[in-house]
Every structure is written in structure tokens, then in C-alpha cells.
N, C-alpha and C positions, 0 to 999 in steps of 0.2 A: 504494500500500500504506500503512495505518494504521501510523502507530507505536504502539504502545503502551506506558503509563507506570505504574510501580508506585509506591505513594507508601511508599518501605521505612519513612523517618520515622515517620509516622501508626501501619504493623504492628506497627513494634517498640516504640512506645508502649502500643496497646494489646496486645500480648503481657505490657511490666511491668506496665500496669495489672490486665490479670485474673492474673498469676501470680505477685505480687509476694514474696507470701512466700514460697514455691518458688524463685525466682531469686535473695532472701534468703539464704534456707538453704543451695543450693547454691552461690554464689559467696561469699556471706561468712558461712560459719557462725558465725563468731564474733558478729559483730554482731549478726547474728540473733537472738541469744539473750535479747540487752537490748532487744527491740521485742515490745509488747506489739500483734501485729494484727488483735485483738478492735474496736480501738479508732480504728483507719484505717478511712476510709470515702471510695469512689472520687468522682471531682470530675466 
């Protein structure tokens, strides 16, 4: 039988990459509010 491997690493990177300011807002609204993310651009 195969084991199989999830790479959680790599998903939950890209999860913040596409949802950054969503994860932003909701975990630290505060901050949030002083990030302009017009101007972030993914790597």
C-alpha cells in the first residue's frame, strides 16, 4: 500500500498567498487597515 503525502506547508502558503488580505482583515483587522494591497504583488 502507497502512503500518501500532503505537503500542508506549500497549501497553507499558497492559501496566504491568494487570500492575503482576507486572512489580513480577518485575523488582524487592525493592521489591516495600515496596508495598502493595491500595491503587493505575488512572488
Amino acid at each position: 500500500m502507497k502512503d500518501t503525502y500532503t505537503d500542508h506547508d506549500r497549501l497553507f502558503k499558497e492559501l496566504i498567498q491568494n487570500f492575503f488580505s482576507e486572512f489580513m482583515q480577518l485575523f488582524f483587522p487592525e493592521a489591516s487597515r495600515y496596508i495598502d494591497f493595491n500595491y503587493l504583488k505575488t512572488i
